[in-house]
C-alpha atoms as one frame of an Amber mdcrd trajectory, in Angstrom:
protein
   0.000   0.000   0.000   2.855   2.347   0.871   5.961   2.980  -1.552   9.244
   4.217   0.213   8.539   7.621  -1.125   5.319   7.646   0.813   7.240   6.411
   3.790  10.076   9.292   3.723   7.399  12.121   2.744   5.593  10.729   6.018
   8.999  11.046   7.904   9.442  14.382   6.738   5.920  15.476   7.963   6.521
  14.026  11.564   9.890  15.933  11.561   7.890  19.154  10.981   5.241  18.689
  13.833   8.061  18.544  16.513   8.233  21.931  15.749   5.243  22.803  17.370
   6.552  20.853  20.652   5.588  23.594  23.591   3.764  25.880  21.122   0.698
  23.964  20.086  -0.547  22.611  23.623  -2.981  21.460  24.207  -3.672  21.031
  20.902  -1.622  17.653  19.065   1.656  18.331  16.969   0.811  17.688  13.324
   2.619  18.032  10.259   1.911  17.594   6.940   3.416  17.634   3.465   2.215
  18.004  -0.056   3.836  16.092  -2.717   3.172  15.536  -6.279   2.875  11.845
  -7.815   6.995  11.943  -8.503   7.375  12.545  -4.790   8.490  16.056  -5.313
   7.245  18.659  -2.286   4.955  21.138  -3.413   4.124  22.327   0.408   4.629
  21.853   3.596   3.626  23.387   6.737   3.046  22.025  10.672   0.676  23.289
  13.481   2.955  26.765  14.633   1.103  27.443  17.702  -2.369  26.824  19.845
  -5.274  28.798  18.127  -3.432  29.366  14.779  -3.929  27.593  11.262  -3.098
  24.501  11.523  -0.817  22.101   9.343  -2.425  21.028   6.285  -3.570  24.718
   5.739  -0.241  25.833   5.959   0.961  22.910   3.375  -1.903  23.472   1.088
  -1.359  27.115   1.278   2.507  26.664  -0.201   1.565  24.130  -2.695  -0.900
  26.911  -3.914  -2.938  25.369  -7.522  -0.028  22.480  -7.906  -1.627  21.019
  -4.891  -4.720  20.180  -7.609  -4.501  16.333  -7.702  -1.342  15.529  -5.628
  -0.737  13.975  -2.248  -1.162  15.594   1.261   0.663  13.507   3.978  -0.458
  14.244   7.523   0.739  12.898  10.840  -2.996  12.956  12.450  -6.587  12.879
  10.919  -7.563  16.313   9.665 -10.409  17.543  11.601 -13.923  17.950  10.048
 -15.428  20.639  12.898 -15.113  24.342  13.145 -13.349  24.720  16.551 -11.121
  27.944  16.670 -10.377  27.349  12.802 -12.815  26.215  10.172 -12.661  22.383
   9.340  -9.404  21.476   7.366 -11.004  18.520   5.390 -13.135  21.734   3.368
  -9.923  23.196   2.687  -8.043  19.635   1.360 -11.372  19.144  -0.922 -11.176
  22.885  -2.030  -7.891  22.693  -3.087  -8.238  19.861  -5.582  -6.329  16.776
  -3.479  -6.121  13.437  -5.161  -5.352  11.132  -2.129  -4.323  11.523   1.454
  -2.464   9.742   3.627  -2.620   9.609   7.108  -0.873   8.308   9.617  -2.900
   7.789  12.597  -6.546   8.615  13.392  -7.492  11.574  15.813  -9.027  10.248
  19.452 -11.146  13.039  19.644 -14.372  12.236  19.208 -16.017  15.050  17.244
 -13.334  14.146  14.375 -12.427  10.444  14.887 -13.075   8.236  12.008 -15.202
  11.074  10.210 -13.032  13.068   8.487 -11.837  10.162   6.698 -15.325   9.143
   6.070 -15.593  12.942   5.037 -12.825  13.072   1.977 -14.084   9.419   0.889
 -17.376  10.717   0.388 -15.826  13.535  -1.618 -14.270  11.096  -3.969 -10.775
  11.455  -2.200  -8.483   8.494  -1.806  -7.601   7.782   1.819  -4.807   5.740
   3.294  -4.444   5.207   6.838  -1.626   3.667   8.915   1.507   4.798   7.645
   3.699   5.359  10.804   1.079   4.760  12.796   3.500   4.055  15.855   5.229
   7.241  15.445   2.732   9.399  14.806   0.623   7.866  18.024   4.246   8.686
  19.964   3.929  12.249  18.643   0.745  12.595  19.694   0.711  10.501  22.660
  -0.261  13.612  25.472  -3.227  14.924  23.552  -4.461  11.397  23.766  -3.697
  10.668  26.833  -5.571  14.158  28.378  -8.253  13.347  25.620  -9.089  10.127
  26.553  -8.213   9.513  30.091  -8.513  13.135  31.097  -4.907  14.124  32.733
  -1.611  14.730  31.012   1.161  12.723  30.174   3.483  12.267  32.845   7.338
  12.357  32.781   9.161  10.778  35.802  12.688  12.673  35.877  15.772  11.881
  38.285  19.327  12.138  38.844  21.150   9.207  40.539  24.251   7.561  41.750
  25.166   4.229  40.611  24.156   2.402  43.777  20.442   4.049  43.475  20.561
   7.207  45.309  19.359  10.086  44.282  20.901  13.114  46.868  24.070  13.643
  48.151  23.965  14.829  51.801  23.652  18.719  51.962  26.818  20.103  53.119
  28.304  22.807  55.754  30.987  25.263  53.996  32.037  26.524  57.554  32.044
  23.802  59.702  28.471  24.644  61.432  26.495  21.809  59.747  24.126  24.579
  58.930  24.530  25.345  55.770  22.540  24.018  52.466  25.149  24.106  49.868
  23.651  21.710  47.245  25.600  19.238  45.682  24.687  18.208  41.619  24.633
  14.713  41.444  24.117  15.110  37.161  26.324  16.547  34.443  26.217  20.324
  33.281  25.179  18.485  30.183  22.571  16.620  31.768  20.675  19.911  33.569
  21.062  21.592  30.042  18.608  18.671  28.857  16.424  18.993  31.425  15.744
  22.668  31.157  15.143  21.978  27.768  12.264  19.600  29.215  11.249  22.295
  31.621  10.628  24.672  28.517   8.326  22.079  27.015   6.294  21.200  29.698
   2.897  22.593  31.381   3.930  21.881  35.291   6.573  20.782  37.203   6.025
  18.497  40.406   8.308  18.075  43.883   7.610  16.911  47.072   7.894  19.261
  50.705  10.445  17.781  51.333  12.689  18.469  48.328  11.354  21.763  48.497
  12.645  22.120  52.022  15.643  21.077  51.283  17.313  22.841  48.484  14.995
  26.046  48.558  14.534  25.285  44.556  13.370  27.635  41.860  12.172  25.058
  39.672  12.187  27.443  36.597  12.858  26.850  32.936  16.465  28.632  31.910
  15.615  30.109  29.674  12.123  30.285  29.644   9.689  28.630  27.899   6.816
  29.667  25.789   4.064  28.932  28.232   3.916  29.801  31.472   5.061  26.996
  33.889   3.405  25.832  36.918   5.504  25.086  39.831   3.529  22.547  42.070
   4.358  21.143  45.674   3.111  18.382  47.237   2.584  19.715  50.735  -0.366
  17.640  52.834   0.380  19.905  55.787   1.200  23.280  54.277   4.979  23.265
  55.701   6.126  25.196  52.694   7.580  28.297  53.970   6.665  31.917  52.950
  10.361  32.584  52.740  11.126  30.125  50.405  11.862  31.303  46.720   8.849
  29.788  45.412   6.712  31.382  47.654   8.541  34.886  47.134   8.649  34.300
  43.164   4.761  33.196  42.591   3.472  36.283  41.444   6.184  35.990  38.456
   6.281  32.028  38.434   2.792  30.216  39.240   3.180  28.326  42.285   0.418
  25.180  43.189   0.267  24.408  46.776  -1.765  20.595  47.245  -2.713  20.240
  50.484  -4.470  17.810  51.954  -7.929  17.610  54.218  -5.692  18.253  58.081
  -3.569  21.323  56.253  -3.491  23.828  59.036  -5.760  27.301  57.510  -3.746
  29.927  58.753  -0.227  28.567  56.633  -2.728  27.799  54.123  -3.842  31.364
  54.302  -0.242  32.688  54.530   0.283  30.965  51.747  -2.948  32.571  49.735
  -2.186  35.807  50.604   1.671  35.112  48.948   0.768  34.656  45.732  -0.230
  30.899  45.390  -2.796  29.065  44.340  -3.995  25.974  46.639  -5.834  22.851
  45.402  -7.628  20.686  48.493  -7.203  17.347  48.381 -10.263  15.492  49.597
  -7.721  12.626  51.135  -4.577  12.188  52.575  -3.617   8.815  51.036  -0.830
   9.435  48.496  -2.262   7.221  45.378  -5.393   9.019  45.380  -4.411  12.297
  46.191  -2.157  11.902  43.120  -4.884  10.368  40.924  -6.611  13.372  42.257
  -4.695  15.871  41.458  -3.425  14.138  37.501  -7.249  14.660  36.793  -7.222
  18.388  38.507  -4.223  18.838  35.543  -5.947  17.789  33.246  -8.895  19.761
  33.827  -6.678  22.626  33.876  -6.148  21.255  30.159  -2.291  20.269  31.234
  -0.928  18.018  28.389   2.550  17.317  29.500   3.656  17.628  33.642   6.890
  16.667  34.891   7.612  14.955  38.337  11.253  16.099  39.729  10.713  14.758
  43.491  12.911  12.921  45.562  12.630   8.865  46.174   9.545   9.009  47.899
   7.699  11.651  45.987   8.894   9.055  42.635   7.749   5.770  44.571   3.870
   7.219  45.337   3.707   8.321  41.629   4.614   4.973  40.493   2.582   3.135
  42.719  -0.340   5.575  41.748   0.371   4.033  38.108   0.413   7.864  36.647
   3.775   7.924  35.203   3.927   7.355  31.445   7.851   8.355  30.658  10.959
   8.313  32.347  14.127  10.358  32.110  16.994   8.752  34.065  20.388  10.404
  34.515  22.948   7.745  35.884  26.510   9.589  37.082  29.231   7.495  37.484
  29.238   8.122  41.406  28.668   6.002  44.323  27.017   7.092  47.652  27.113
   4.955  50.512  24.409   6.192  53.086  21.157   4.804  54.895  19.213   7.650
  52.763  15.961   5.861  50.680  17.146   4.666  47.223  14.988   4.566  44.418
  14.251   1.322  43.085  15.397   1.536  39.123  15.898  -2.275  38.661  12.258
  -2.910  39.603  11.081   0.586  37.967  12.867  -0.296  34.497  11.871  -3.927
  34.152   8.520  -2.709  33.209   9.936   0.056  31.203  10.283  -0.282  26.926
  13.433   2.102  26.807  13.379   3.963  23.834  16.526   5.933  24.222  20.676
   5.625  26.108  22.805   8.054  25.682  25.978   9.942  26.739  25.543  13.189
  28.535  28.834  14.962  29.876  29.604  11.625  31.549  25.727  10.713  32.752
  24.079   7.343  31.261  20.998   9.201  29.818  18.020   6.048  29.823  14.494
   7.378  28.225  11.907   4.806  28.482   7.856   4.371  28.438   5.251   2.683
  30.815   2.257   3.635  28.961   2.097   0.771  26.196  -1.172   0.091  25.892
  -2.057   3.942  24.843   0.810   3.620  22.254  -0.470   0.485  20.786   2.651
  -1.521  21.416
């Protein structure tokens, strides 16, 4: 059904939606290509930003009248609905397309299996499937918040060799008082995950990281939505002084607190600058089931978790982790602190990704295989 043109063409188009990565949310990535029946690109074009034309009209748009009877190659079904742009299957018909190829169909349900049904009707050829398994990877955190209503979750951490994922906070004068922090990753390795930062809709730590290095939890340099910085914090320790408390009417901060949080620090922490979301229970699988589904309410598509051991362990066991980013430095730590299990964590893991990074083992896996098809 598919020649190797159609495959690279289809390539080229998923290469094009990454570029939307950040921009489009919480809308899918899509790109798409227009190609005449020698293979040669007439248009391209990918969805640039949330709100804004999206791919195909951008493709068909460059390809102009040469797009009469060629090709358009799209990562994702086209929709048929006017939402905040008129339907894109009226503009594919308009402009005189032969055949289309897709590669995966849309989960949405206004547009799921009828826009294809759509351009058939209009005497279009349709062919569906081609990089299906990429295209669902592309698209995989608009599906998840469209069909199971929360974001896709990334699982991020730093850790020795012998599981551990701190080194002891150290004293610079002696005193044991002091909280100079100690980087277990590579200046290579925090480059990437900034770069992460910049892409996603929230970032998640636990009190007690939070207590203990006084983080910022910012993108640097910034990304092109604004970035949610959320605590777990049942009891509402998190101190007024801290610098995500003193930064949350530049940074968004999320305080969730659970049902015994005392009102006057949750108050204090109101009148600061942050917003508070009441969990109904204290148990820590729920109250993170809880708040996945307050996310995606929110219409969060992609939220990253950055706690400590514990903080990892309840997210896991809360089965709302979809992605992992593991930096391994070639350090050992013996000390009685929690380590994180990463034997057990990665044996139900597909890794799709090891690398070098400044000295860091760099593993990038999935858990969610069932929503990728695989």
């Amino acid at each position: 059904m598919f020649s190797s043109t159609d495959t690279m063409l289809m390539h080229r188009a998923c290469k094009l939606a990454r570029r939307g990565e950040g921009f489009v949310e919480p809308n899918p990535m899509v790109g798409a290509v227009v190609a005449n029946s020698d293979g040669k690109v007439l248009g391209e074009g990918w969805h640039q930003r949330f709100g804004s034309a999206h791919a195909e009209v951008h493709a068909l748009a460059m390809a102009g009248e040469a797009a009469r009877d060629a090709t358009l190659f799209v990562t994702l079904e086209p929709c048929c609905h006017t939402g905040k742009t008129p339907p894109c299957t009226d503009a594919i018909v308009s402009a005189g397309i032969r055949r289309v190829v897709v590669a995966a169909t849309d989960p949405f349900p206004a547009v799921s299996g009828k826009s294809i049904s759509i351009l058939q009707q209009a005497g279009l050829h349709v062919d569906v499937g081609l990089l299906q398994h990429e295209a669902i990877r592309l698209t995989a955190p608009f599906r998840m918040l469209t069909m199971a209503k929360r974001p896709w979750v990334i699982a991020k951490w730093a850790m020795t060799i012998d599981g551990y994922l701190a080194f002891p906070h150290v004293s610079t004068d002696g005193s044991g008082e002091s909280h100079q922090y100690q980087w277990i990753s590579s200046e290579v390795s925090r480059a990437i995950v900034h770069d992460l930062r910049r892409r996603v809709d929230a970032i998640v730590v636990g009190v007690q990281t939070a207590l203990a290095d006084d983080p910022l939890l910012t993108a640097r340099p910034s990304g092109p939505r604004p970035l949610v910085r959320v605590v777990l914090d049942r009891q509402a320790r998190l101190p007024v002084s801290s610098r995500l408390v003193q930064t949350a009417h530049e940074h968004p901060v999320l305080v969730a607190v659970g049902p015994r949080a005392a009102k006057d620090q949750v108050k204090q922490l109101q009148d600061n600058g942050c917003d508070i979301w009441h969990s109904s229970t204290d148990q820590s699988s729920q109250m993170l089931i809880d708040l996945a589904h307050e996310f995606g309410a929110r219409q969060m598509t992609n939220v990253l978790v950055e706690g400590g051991a514990h903080v990892l362990e309840s997210c896991f066991k809360a089965d709302i982790i979809d992605e992992v980013w593991a930096f391994l430095a070639p350090k050992l730590l013996d000390t009685n602190k929690p380590s994180l299990r990463l034997r057990e964590i990665l044996s139900n893991t597909r890794v799709e990704a090891i690398d070098q990074t400044g000295g860091d083992l760099f593993v990038r896996g999935l858990l969610r295989h069932d929503l990728l098809g695989r």
